[in-house]
mmCIF file of the C-alpha atoms, coordinates in Angstrom:
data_MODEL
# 
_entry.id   MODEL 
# 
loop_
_atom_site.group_PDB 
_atom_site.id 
_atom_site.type_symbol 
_atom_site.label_atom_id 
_atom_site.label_alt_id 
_atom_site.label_comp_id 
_atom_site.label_asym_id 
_atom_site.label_entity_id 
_atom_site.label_seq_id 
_atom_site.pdbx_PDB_ins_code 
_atom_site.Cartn_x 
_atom_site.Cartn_y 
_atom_site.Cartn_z 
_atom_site.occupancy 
_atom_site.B_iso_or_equiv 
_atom_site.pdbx_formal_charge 
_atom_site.auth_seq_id 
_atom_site.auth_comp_id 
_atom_site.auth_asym_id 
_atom_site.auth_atom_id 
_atom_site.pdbx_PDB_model_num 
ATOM 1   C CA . UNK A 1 1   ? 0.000   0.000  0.000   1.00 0.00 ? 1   UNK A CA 1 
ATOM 2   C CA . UNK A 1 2   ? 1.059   4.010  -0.261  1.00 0.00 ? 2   UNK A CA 1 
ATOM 3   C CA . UNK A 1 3   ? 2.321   5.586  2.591   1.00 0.00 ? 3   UNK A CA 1 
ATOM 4   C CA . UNK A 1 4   ? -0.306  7.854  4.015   1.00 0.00 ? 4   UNK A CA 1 
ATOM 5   C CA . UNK A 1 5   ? -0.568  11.532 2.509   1.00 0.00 ? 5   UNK A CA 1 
ATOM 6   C CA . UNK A 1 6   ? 0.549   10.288 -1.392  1.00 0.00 ? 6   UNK A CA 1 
ATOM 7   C CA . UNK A 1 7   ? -1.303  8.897  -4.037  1.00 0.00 ? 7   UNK A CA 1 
ATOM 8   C CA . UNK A 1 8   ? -1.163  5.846  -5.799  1.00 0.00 ? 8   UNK A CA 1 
ATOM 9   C CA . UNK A 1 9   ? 0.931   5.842  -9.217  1.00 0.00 ? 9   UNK A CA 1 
ATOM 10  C CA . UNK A 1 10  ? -1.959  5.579  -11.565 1.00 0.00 ? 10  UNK A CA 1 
ATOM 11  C CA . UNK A 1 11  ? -1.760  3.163  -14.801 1.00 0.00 ? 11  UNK A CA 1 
ATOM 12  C CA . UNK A 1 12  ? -1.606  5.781  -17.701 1.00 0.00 ? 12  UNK A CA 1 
ATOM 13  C CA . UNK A 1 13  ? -0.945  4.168  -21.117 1.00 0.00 ? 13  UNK A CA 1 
ATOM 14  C CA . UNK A 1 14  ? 0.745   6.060  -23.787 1.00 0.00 ? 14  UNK A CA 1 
ATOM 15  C CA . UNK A 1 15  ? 2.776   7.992  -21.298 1.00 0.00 ? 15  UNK A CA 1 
ATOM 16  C CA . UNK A 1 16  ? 6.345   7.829  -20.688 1.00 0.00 ? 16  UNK A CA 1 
ATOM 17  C CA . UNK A 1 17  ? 7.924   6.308  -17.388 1.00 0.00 ? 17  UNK A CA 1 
ATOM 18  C CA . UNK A 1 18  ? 9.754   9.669  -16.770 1.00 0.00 ? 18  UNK A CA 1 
ATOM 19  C CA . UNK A 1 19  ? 6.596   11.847 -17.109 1.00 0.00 ? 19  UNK A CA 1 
ATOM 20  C CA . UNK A 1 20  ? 4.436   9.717  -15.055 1.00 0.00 ? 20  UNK A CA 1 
ATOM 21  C CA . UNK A 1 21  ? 7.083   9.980  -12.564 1.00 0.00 ? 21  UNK A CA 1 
ATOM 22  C CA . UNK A 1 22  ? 6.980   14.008 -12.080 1.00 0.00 ? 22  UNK A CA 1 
ATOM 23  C CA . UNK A 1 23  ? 2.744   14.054 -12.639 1.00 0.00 ? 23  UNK A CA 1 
ATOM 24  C CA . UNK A 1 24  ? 3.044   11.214 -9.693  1.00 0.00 ? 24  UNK A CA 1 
ATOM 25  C CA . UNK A 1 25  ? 5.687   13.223 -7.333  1.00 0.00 ? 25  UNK A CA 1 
ATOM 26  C CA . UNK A 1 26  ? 3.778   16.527 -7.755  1.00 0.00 ? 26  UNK A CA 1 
ATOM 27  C CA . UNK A 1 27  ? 0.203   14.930 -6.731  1.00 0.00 ? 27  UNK A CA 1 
ATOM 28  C CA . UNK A 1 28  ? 1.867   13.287 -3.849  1.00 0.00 ? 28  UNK A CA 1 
ATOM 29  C CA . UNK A 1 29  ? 3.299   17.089 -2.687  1.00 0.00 ? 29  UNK A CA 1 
ATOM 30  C CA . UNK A 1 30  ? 0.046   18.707 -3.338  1.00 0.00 ? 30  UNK A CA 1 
ATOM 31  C CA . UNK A 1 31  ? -1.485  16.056 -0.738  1.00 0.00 ? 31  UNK A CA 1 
ATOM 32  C CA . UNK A 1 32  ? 1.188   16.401 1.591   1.00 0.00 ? 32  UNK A CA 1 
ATOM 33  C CA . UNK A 1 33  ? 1.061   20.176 1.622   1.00 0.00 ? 33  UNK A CA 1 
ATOM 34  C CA . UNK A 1 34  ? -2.825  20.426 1.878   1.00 0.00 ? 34  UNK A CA 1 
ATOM 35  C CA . UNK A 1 35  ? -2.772  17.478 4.856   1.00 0.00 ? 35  UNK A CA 1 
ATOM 36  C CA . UNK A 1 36  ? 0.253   19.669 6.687   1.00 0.00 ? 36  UNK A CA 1 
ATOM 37  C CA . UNK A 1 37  ? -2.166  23.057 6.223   1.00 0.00 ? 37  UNK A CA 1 
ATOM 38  C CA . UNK A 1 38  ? -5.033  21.204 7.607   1.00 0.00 ? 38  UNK A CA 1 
ATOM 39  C CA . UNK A 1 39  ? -3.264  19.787 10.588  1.00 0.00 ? 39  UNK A CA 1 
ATOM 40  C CA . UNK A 1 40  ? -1.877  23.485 11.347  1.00 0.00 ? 40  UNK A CA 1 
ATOM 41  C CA . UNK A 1 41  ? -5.286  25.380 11.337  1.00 0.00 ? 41  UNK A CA 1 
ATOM 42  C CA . UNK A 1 42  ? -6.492  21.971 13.461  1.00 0.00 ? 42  UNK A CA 1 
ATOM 43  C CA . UNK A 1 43  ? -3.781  22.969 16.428  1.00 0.00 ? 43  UNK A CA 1 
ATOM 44  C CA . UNK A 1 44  ? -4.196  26.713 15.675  1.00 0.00 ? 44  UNK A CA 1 
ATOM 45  C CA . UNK A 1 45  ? -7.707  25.884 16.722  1.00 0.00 ? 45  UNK A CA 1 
ATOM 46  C CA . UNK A 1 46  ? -7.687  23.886 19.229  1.00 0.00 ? 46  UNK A CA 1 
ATOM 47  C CA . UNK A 1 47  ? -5.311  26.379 20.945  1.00 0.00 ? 47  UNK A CA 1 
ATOM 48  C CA . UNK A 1 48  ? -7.681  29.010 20.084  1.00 0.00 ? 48  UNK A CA 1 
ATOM 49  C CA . UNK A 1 49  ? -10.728 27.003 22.146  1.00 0.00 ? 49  UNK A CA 1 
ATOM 50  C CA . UNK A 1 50  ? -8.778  25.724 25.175  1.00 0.00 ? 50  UNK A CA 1 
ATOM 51  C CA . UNK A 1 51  ? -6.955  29.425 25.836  1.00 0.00 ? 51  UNK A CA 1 
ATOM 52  C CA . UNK A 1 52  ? -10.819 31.070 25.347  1.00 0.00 ? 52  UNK A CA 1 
ATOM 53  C CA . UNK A 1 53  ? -11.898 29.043 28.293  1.00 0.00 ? 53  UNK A CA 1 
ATOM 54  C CA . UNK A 1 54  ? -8.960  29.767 30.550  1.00 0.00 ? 54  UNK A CA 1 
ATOM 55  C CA . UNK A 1 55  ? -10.961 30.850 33.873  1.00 0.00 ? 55  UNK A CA 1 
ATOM 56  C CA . UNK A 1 56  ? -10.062 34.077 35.434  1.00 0.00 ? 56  UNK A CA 1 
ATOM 57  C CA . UNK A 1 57  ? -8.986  32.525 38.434  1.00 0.00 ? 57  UNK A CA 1 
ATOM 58  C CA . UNK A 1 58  ? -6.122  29.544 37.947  1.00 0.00 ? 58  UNK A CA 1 
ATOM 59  C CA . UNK A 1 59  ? -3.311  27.879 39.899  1.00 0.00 ? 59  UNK A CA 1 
ATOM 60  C CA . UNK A 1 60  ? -0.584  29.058 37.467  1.00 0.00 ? 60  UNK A CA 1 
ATOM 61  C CA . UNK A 1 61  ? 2.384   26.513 37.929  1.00 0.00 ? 61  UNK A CA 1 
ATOM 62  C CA . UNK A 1 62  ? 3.903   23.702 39.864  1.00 0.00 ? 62  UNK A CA 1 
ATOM 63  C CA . UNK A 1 63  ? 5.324   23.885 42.544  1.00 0.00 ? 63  UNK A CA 1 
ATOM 64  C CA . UNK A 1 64  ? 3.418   26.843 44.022  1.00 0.00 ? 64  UNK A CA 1 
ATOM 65  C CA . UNK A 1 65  ? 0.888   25.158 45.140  1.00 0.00 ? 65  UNK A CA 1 
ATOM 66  C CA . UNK A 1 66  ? -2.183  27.379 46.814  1.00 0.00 ? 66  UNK A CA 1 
ATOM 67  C CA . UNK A 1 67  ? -1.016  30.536 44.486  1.00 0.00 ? 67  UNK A CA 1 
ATOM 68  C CA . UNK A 1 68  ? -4.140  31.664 43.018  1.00 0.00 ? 68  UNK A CA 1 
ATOM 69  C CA . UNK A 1 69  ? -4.044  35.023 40.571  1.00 0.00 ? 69  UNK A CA 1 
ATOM 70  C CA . UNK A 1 70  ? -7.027  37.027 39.042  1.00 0.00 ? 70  UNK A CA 1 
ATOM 71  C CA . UNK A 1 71  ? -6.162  39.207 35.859  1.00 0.00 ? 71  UNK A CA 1 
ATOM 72  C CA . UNK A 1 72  ? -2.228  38.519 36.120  1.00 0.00 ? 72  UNK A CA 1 
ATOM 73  C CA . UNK A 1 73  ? -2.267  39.640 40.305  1.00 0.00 ? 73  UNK A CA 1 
ATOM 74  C CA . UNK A 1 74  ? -1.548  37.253 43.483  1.00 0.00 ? 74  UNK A CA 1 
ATOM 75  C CA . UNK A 1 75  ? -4.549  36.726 45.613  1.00 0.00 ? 75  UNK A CA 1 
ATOM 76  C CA . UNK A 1 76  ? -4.462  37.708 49.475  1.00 0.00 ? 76  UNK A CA 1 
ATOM 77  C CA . UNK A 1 77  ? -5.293  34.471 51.145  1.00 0.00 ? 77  UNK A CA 1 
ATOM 78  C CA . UNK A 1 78  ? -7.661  35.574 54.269  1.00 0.00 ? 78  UNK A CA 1 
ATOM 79  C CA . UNK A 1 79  ? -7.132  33.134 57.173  1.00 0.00 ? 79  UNK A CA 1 
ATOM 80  C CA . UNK A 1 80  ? -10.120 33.933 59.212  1.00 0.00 ? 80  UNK A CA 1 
ATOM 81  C CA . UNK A 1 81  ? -13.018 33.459 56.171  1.00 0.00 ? 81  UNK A CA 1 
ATOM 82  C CA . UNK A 1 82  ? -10.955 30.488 54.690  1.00 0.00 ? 82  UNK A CA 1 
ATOM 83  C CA . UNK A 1 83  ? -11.047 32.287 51.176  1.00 0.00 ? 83  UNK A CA 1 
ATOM 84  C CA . UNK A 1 84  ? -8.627  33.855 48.641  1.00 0.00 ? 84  UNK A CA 1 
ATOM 85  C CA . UNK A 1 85  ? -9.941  37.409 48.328  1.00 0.00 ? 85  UNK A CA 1 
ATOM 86  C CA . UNK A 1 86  ? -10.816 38.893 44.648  1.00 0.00 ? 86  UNK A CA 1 
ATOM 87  C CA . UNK A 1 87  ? -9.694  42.015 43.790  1.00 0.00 ? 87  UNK A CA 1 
ATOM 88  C CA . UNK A 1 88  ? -10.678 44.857 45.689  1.00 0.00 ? 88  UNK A CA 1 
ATOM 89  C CA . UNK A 1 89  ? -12.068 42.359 48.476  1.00 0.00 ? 89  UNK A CA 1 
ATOM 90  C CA . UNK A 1 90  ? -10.596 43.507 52.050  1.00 0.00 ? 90  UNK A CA 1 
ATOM 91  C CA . UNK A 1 91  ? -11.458 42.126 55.505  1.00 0.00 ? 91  UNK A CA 1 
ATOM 92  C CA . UNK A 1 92  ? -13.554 43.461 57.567  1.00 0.00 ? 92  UNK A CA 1 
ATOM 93  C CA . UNK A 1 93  ? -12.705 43.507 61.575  1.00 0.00 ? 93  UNK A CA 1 
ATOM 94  C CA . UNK A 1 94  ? -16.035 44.843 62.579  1.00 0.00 ? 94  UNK A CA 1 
ATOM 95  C CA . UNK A 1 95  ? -18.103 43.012 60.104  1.00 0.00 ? 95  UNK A CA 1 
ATOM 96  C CA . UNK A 1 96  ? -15.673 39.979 60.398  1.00 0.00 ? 96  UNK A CA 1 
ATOM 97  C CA . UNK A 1 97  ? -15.992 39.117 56.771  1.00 0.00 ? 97  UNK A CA 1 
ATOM 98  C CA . UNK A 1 98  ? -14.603 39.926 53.795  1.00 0.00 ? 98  UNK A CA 1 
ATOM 99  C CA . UNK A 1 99  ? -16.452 42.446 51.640  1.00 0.00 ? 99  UNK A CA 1 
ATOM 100 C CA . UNK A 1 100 ? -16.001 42.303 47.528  1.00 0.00 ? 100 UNK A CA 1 
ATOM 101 C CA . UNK A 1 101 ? -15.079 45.909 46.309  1.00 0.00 ? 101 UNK A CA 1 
ATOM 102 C CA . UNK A 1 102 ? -15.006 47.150 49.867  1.00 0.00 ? 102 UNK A CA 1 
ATOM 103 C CA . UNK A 1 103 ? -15.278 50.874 50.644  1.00 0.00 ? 103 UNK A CA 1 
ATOM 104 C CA . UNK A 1 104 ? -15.415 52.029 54.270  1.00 0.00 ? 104 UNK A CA 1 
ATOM 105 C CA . UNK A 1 105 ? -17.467 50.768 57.384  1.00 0.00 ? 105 UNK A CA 1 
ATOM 106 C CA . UNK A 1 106 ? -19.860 52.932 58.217  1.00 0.00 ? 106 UNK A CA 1 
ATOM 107 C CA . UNK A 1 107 ? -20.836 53.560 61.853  1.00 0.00 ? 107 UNK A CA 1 
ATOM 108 C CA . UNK A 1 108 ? -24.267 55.100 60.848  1.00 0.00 ? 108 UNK A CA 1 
ATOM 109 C CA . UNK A 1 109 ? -25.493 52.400 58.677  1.00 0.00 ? 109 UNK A CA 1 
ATOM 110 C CA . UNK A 1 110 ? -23.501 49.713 60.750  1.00 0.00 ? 110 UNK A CA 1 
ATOM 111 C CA . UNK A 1 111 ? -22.311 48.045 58.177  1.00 0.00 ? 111 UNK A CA 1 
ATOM 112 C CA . UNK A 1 112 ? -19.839 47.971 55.224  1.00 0.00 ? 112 UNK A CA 1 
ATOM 113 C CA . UNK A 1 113 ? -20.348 49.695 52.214  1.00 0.00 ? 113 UNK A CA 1 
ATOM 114 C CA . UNK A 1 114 ? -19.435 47.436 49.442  1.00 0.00 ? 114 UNK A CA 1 
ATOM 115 C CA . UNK A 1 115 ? -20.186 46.067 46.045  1.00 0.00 ? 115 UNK A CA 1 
ATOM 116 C CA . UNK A 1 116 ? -24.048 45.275 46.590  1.00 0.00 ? 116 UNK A CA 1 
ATOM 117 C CA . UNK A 1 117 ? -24.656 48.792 48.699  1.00 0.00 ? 117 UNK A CA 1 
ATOM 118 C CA . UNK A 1 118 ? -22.483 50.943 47.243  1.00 0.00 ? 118 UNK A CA 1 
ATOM 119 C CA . UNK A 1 119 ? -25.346 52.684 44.752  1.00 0.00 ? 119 UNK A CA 1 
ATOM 120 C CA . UNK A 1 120 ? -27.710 52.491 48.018  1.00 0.00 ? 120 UNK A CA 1 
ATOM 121 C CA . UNK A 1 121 ? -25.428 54.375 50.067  1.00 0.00 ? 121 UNK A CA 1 
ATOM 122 C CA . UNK A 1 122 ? -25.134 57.134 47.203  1.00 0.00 ? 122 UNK A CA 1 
ATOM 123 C CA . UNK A 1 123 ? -28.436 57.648 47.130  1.00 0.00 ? 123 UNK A CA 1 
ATOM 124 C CA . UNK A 1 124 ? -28.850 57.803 51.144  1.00 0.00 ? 124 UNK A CA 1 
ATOM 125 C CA . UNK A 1 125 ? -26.233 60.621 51.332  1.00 0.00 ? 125 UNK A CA 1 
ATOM 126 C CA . UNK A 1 126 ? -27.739 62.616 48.911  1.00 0.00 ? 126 UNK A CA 1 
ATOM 127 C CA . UNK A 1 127 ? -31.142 62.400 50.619  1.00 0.00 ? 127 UNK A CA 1 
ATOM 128 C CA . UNK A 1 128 ? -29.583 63.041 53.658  1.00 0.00 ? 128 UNK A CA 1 
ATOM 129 C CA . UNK A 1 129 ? -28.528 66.552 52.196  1.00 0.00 ? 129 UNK A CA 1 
ATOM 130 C CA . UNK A 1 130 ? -31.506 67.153 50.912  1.00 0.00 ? 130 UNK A CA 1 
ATOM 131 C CA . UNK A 1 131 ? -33.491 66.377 54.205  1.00 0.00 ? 131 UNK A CA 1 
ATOM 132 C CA . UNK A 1 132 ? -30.779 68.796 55.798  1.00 0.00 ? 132 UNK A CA 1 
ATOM 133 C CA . UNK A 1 133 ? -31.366 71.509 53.792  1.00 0.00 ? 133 UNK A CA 1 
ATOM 134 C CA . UNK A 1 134 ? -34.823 71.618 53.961  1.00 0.00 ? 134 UNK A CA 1 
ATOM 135 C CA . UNK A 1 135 ? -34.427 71.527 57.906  1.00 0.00 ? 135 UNK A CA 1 
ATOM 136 C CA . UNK A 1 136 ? -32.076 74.331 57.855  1.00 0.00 ? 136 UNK A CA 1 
ATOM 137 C CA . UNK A 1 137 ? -34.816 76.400 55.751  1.00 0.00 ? 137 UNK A CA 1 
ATOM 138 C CA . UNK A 1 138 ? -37.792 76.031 57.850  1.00 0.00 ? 138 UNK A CA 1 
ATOM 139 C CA . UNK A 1 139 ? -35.403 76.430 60.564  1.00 0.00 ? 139 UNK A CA 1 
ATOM 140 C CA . UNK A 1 140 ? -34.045 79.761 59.724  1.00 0.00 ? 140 UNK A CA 1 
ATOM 141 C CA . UNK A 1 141 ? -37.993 80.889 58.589  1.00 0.00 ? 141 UNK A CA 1 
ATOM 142 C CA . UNK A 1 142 ? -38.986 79.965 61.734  1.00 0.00 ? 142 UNK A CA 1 
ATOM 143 C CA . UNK A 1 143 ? -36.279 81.835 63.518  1.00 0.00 ? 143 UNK A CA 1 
ATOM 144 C CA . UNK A 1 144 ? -37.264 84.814 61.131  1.00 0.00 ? 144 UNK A CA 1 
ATOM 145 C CA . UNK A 1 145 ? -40.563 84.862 61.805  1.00 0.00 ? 145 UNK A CA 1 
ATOM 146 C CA . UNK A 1 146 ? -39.626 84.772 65.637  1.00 0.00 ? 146 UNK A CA 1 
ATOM 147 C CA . UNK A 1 147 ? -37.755 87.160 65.943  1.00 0.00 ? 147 UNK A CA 1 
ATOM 148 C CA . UNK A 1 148 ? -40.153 89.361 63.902  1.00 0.00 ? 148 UNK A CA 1 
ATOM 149 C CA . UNK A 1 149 ? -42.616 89.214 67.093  1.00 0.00 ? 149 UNK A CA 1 
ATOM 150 C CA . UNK A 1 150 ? -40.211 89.948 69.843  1.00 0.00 ? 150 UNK A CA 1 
ATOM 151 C CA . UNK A 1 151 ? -41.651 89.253 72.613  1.00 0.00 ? 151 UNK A CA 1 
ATOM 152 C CA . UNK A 1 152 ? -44.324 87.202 71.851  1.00 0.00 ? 152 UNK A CA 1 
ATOM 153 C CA . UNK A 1 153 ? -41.547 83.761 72.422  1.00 0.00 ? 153 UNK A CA 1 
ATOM 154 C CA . UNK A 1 154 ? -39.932 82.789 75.085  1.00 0.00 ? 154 UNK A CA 1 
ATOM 155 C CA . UNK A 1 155 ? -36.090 83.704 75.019  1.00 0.00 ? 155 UNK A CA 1 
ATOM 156 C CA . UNK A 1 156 ? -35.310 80.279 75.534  1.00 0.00 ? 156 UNK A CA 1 
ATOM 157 C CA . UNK A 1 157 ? -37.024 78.789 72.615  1.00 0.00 ? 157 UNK A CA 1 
ATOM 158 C CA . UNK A 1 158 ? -34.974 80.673 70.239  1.00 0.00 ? 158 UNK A CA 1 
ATOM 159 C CA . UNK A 1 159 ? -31.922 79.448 72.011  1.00 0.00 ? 159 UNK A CA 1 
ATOM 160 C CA . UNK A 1 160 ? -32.547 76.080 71.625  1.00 0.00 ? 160 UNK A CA 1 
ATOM 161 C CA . UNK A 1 161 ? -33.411 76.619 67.727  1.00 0.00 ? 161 UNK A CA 1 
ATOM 162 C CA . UNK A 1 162 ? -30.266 78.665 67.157  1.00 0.00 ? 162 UNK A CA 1 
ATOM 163 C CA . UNK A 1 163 ? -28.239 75.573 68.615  1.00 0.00 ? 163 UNK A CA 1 
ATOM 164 C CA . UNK A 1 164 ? -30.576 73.104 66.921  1.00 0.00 ? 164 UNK A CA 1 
ATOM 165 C CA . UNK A 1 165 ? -29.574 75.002 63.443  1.00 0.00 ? 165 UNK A CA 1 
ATOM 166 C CA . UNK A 1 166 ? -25.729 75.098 64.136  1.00 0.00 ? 166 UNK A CA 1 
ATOM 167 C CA . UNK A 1 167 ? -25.939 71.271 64.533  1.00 0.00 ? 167 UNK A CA 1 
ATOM 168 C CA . UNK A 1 168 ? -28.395 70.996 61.402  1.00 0.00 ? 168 UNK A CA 1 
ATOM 169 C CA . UNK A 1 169 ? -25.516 73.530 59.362  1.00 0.00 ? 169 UNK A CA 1 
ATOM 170 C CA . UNK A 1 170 ? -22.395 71.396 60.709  1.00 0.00 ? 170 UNK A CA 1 
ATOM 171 C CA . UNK A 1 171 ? -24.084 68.171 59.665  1.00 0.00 ? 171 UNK A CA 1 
ATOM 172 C CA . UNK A 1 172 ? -25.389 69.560 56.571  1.00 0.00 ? 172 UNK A CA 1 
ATOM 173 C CA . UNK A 1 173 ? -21.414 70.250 55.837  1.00 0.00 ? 173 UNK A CA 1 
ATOM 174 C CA . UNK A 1 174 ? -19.706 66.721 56.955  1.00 0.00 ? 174 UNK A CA 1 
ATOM 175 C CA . UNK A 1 175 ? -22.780 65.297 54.559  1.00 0.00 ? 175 UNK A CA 1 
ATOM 176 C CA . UNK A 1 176 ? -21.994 67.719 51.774  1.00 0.00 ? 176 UNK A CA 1 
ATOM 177 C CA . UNK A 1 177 ? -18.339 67.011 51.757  1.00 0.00 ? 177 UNK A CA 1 
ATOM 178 C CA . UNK A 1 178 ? -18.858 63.284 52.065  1.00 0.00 ? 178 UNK A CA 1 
ATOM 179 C CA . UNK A 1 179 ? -21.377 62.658 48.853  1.00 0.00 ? 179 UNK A CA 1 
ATOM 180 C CA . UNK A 1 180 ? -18.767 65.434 46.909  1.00 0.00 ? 180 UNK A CA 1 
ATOM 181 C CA . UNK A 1 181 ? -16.097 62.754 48.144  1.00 0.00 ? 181 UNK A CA 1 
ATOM 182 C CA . UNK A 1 182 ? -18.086 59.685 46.555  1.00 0.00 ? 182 UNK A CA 1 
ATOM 183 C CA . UNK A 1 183 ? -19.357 61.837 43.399  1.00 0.00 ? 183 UNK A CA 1 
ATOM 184 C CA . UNK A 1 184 ? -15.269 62.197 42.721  1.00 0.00 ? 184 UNK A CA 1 
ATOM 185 C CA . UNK A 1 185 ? -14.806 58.307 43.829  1.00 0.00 ? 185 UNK A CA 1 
ATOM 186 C CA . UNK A 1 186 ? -17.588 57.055 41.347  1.00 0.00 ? 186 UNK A CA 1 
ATOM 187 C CA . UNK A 1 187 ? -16.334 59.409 38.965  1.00 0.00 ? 187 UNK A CA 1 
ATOM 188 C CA . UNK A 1 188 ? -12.810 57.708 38.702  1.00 0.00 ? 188 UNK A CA 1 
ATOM 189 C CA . UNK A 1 189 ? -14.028 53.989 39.987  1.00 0.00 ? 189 UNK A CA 1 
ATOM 190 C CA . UNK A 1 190 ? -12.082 53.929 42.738  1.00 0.00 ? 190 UNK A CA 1 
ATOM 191 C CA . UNK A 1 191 ? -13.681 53.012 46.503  1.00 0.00 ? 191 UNK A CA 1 
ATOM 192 C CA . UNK A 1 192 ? -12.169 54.512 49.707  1.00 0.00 ? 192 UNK A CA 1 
ATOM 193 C CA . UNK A 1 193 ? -10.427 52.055 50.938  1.00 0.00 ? 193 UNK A CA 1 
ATOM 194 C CA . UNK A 1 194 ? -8.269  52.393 47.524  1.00 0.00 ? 194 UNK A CA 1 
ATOM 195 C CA . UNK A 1 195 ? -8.022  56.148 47.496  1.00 0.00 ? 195 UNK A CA 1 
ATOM 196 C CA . UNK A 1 196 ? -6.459  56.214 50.869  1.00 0.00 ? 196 UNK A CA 1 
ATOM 197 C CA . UNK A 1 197 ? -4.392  53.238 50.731  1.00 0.00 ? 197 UNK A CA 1 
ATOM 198 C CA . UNK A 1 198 ? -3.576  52.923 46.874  1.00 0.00 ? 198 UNK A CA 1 
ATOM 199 C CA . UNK A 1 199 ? 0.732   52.626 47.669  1.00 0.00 ? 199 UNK A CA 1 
ATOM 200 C CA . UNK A 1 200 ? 0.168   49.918 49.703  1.00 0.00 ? 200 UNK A CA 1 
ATOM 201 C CA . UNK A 1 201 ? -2.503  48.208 47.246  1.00 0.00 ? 201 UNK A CA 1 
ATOM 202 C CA . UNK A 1 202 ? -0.391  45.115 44.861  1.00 0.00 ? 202 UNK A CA 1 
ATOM 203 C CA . UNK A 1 203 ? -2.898  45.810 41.599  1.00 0.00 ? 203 UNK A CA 1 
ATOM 204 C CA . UNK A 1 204 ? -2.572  50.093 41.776  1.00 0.00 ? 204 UNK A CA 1 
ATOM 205 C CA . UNK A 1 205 ? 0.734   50.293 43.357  1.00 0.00 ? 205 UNK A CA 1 
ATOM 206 C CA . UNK A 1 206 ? 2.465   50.234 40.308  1.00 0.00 ? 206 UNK A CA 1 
ATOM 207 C CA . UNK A 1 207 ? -0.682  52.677 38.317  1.00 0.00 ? 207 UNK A CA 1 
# 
């Protein structure tokens, strides 16, 4: 039988021995060529498939066993949850847990402000202002209207809304400043926990 990839020397009459030869050797190099192109684009493909369903997350080499990496970075390993931590995960010590795309704990809300309250807490801050402000105006209109009829009030009413207005006006600031500091941090995708500790942060260190 032929070897595999080359044709069979056909039975031509009429034709001379040293003709048949060369239509013979160039048939057989046409199939050889064509199978060698075909078995190329096969392994071009298959490469193709297997590095499209490379996961994110992968144990990279041997002999480094337990190094897991997400987009090219070493994952923290957090000892108290028993988990590798994504990127822009961070432990918790009041929560005790570790919170994807952490921010800040919050003392008001209790909680952490992460990845699934993150547009929540926004929106709370900027309702906050707006309940502030519109305490500070019927406030001041009712301290207008006050002391319009001197006299009329007790002295020590009005004292207790001045102070009640300072503490409206310096919350109505620290709130202010805060949602201005989380417009800028939604702005540029960054969460506060990054922003203040960015040189010490492997994946923005070297940014």
């Amino acid at each position: 039988p032929p070897p595999r990839g080359s044709l069979p020397r056909p039975v031509v009459v009429g034709v001379e021995s040293r003709e048949l030869q060369v239509l013979t050797d160039a048939a057989g190099d046409t199939a050889d060529s064509e199978a060698g192109d075909l078995e190329e684009a096969s392994t071009a493909a298959t490469e193709d498939s297997s590095s499209a369903t490379l996961p994110d997350f992968d144990v990279p080499v041997e002999g480094q066993p337990g190094v897991v990496r997400q987009s090219g970075h070493k994952l923290r390993f957090c000892s108290r949850c028993g988990m590798f931590q994504p990127l822009r995960t961070k432990h918790c010590r009041d929560c005790n847990w570790c919170v994807r795309t952490h921010d800040h704990h919050c003392p008001w809300v209790g909680t952490c402000v992460g990845e699934y309250n993150r547009f929540f807490f926004f929106w709370f801050l900027f309702f906050q202002v707006l309940e502030l402000a519109w305490f500070l105006l019927e406030g001041s209109s009712a301290l207008f209207r006050r002391a319009g009829r001197r006299g009329s009030e007790p002295e020590g009413n009005n004292a207790l809304l001045c102070i009640g207005l300072l503490l409206i006006i310096l919350f109505a600031i620290m709130v202010s400043c805060l949602l201005c500091f989380h417009c800028y941090l939604a702005s540029v995708n960054v969460t506060t926990w990054e922003n203040i500790t960015w040189h010490k942060i492997s994946y923005l260190m070297k940014l």
